[in-house]
C-alpha positions as CSV (number, residue, x, y, z in Angstrom):
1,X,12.3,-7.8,-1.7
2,X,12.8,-7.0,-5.1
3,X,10.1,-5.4,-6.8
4,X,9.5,-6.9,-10.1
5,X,8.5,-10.5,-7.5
6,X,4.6,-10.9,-7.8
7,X,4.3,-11.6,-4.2
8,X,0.9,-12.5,-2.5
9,X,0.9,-10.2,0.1
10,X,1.8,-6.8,0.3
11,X,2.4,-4.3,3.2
12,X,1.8,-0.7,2.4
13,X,3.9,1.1,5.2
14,X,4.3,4.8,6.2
15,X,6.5,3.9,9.3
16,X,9.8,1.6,8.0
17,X,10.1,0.2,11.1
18,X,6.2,-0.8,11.9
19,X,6.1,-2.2,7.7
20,X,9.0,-4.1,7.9
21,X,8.6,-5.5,11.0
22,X,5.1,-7.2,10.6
23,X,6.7,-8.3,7.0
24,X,9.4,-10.0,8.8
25,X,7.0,-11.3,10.8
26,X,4.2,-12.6,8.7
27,X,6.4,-14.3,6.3
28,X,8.6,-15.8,9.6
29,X,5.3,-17.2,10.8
30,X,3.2,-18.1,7.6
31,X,6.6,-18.9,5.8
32,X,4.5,-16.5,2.5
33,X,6.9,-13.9,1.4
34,X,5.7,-10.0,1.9
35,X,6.4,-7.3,-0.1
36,X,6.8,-4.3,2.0
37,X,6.6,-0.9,0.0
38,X,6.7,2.5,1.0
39,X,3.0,3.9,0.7
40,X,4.1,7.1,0.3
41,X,6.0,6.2,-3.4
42,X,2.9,6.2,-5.7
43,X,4.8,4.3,-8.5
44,X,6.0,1.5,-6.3
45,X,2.7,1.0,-4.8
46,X,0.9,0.7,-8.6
47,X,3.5,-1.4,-9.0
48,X,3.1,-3.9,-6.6
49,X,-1.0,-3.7,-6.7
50,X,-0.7,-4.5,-10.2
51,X,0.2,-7.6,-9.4
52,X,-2.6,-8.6,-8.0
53,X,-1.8,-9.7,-4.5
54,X,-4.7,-12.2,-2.8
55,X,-3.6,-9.8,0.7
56,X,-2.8,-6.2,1.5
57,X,-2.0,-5.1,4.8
58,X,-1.9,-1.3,5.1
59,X,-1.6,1.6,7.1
60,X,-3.8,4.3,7.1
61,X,-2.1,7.7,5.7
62,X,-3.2,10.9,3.9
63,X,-1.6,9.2,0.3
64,X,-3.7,5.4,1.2
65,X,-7.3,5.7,0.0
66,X,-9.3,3.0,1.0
67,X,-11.5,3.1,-2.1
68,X,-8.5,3.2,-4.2
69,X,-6.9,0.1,-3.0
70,X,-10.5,-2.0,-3.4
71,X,-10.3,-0.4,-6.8
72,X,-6.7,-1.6,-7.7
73,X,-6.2,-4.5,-5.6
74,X,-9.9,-6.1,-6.3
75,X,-10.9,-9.3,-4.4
76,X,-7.7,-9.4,-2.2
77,X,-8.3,-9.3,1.6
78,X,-7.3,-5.8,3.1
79,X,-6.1,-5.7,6.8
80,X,-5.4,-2.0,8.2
81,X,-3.1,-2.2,10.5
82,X,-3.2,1.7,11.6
83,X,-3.7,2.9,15.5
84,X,-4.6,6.0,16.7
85,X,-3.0,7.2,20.0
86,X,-5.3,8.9,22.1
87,X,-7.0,9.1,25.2
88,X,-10.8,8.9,26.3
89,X,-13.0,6.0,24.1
90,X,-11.9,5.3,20.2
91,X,-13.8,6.8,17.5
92,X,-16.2,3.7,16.7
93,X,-15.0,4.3,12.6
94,X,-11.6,4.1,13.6
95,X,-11.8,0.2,15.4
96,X,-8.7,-1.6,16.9
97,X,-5.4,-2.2,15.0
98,X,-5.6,-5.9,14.9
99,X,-2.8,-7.7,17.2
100,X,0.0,-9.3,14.9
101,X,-0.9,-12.6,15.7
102,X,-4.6,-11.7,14.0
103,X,-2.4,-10.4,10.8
104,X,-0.9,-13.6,10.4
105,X,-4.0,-15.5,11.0
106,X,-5.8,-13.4,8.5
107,X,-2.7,-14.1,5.7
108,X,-2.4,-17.9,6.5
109,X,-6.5,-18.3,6.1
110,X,-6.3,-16.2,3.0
111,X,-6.0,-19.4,1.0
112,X,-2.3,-17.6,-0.2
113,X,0.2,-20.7,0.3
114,X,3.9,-20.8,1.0
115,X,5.7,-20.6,-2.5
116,X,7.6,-24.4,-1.8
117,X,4.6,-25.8,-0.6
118,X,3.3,-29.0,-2.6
C-alpha cells in the first residue's frame, strides 16, 4: 500500500511473507486496510507511526523496541505477533503469539472502522 495513506493499522514485519500475509488477512476479514512495512527500514517505519495509527501489529526483532513504539505510536493498541521456536516450557516473558483469528478480533474491537463504512 502506498506509503504516504494514513492507514489505521500497521504491520511492522521482519519476515515478508509472515507481514504480508496477516495484512492480507486482517484487512480480508475486517475489510480495514493494513499497511505492511518492513521493520527493518527505520525511515519507513517513522513514517508510517507518524501517522498515528489506532493499531500496530509487530514482530519482535533486534531494530523493534517496545518502548519506542509506545513512545511513537501513543494510545494505539500493540499486538506482537512474534514466536519463538523451541522446545521444553516458553519463557513466561515471551507468552504465545496470538492465533490470527485473535489479530483480527483485536483490530475489528479496536473501534478502527472500515474506510466505506457509514
Amino acid at each position: 500500500m502506498p506509503g504516504d495513506q494514513n492507514h489505521p493499522v500497521v504491520l511492522l514485519y521482519v519476515h515478508p511473507i509472515l507481514g504480508e500475509g496477516i495484512a492480507a488477512y486482517v484487512t480480508a476479514e475486517t475489510g480495514v486496510p493494513v499497511q505492511a512495512v518492513s521493520a527493518l527500514d527505520h525511515a519507513a517505519v517513522s513514517t508510517a507511526l507518524s501517522a498515528r495509527p489506532r493499531v500496530v501489529i509487530f514482530e519482535r526483532a533486534a531494530g523493534v523496541d517496545l518502548a519506542d513504539l509506545t513512545y511513537q505510536a501513543p494510545g494505539a493498541l500493540l499486538i506482537d505477533v512474534s514466536a519463538a521456536v523451541m522446545s521444553g516450557t516458553p519463557i513466561p516473558e515471551q507468552g504465545q503469539a496470538p492465533a490470527v483469528e485473535s489479530i483480527v478480533h483485536a483490530v475489528a474491537g479496536s473501534g478502527v472502522a472500515h474506510p466505506h463504512a457509514s
